[in-house]
C-alpha positions in Angstrom: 115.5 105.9 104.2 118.7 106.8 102.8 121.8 104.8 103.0 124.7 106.1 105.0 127.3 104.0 104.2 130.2 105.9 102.4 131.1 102.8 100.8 127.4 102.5 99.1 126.6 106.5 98.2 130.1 106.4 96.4 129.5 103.2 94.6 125.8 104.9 94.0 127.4 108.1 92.3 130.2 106.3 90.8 127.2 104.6 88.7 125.0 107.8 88.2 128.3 109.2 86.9 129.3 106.8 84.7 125.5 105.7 83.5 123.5 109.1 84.2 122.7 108.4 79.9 121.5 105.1 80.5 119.5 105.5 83.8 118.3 108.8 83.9 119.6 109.9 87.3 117.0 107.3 88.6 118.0 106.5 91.8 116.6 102.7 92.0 118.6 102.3 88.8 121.7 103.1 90.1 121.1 101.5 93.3 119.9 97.9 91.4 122.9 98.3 89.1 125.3 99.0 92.3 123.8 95.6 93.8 124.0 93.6 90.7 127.9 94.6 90.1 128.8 94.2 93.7 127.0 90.7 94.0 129.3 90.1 90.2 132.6 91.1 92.0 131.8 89.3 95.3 129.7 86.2 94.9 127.2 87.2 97.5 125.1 89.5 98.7 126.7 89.7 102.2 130.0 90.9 101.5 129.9 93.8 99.2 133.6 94.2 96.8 135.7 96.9 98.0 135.2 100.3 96.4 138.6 100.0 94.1 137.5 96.8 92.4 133.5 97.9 92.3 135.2 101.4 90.2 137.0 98.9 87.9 134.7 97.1 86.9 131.8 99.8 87.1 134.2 101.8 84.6 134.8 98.8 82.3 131.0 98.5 81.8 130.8 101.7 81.0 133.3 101.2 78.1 131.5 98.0 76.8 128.0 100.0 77.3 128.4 101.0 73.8 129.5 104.7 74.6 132.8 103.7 73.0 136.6 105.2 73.9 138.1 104.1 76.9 138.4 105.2 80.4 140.9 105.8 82.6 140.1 106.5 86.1 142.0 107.6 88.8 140.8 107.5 92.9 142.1 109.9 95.4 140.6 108.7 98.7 141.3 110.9 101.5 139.5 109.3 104.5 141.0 109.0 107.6 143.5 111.7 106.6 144.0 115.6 107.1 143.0 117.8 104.1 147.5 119.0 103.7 147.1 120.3 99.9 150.8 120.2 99.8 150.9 115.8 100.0 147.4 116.3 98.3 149.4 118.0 95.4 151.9 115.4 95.4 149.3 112.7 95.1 147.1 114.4 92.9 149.9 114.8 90.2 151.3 111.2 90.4 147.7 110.0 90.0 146.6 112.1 86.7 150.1 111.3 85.3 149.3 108.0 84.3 145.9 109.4 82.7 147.7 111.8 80.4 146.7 111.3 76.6 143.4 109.8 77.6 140.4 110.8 75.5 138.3 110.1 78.9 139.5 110.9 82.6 137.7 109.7 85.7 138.9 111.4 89.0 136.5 110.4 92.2 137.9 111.9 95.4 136.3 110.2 98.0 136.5 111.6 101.9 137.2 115.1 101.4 135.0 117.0 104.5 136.5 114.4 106.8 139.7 115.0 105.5 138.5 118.8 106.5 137.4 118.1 109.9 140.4 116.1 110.8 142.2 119.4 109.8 140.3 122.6 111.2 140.5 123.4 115.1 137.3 122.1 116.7 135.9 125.8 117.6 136.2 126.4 113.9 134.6 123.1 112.4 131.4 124.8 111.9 132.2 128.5 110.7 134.8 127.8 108.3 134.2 123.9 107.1 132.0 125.3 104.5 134.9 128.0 103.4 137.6 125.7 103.3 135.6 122.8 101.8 135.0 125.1 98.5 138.6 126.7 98.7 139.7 122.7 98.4 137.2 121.5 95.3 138.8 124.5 93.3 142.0 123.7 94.5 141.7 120.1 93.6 139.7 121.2 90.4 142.8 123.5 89.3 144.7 121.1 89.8 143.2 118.9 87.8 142.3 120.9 84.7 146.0 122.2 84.9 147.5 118.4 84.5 144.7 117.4 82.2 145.3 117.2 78.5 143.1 120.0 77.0 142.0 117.9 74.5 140.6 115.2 76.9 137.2 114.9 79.2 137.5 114.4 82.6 135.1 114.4 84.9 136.0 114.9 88.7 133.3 112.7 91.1 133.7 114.2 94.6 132.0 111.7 97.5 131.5 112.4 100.8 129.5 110.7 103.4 126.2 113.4 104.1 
């Protein structure tokens, strides 16, 4: 059975992101090497770390993997909010800033279809969730490319919970 905490399937593609060379996609993989860092970060298998730190540290290993370069990552976590691509824009920009000039970008935007819901009338959810969910990736992807260095990677992560 599939997890469903948002927490864990972000963590989970953070690492077939980040490791896809290394594990093959193979979901066991990814899932043992989520455990292993959160028990690292936390001390115990109760209490997983929080997804900022787990990110960190997933990206660091990822460095010291021996893919070489650095990364520089960048998380735009929009839970619990309204999709408003105005503030979006405005924390979209401050956050790629700081990753100007890196040979390798990281960009995981977590919570985007709740950020959705929370914004479309409830007689709409249905019809146009799909519409305005792909008008928002190439929004956010535009965005992204157009405040990204051309000569640098980035690769934009988007994690939502379904």
């Amino acid at each position: 059975m599939q997890n469903k905490d948002p927490d864990i399937i972000a963590k989970n593609e953070c690492i077939g992101a980040l490791f896809a060379p290394l594990t093959g996609q193979d979901p066991f993989l990814n899932d043992a090497m989520r455990s292993a860092i959160d028990y690292a970060l936390s001390g115990d298998g109760g209490s997983p770390a929080s997804l900022e730190a787990f990110m960190h540290k997933a990206v660091e290993l990822s460095v010291n993997s021996g893919r070489g370069g650095s990364v520089s990552m960048y998380h735009l976590n929009l839970r619990g909010r309204s999709y408003e691509p105005l503030w979006m824009r405005g924390e979209l920009i401050s956050g790629l800033k700081p990753l100007t000039g890196e040979s390798r970008s990281l960009l995981i935007v977590s919570g985007l279809r709740e950020a959705v819901r929370n914004t479309l009338p409830r007689r709409q959810k249905s019809r146009r969730e799909a519409d305005v969910m792909e008008e928002a990736r190439q929004y956010i992807d535009a965005l992204a490319a157009r405040f990204t260095a051309s000569s640098s990677h980035l690769t934009i992560l988007y994690q939502d919970s379904e």
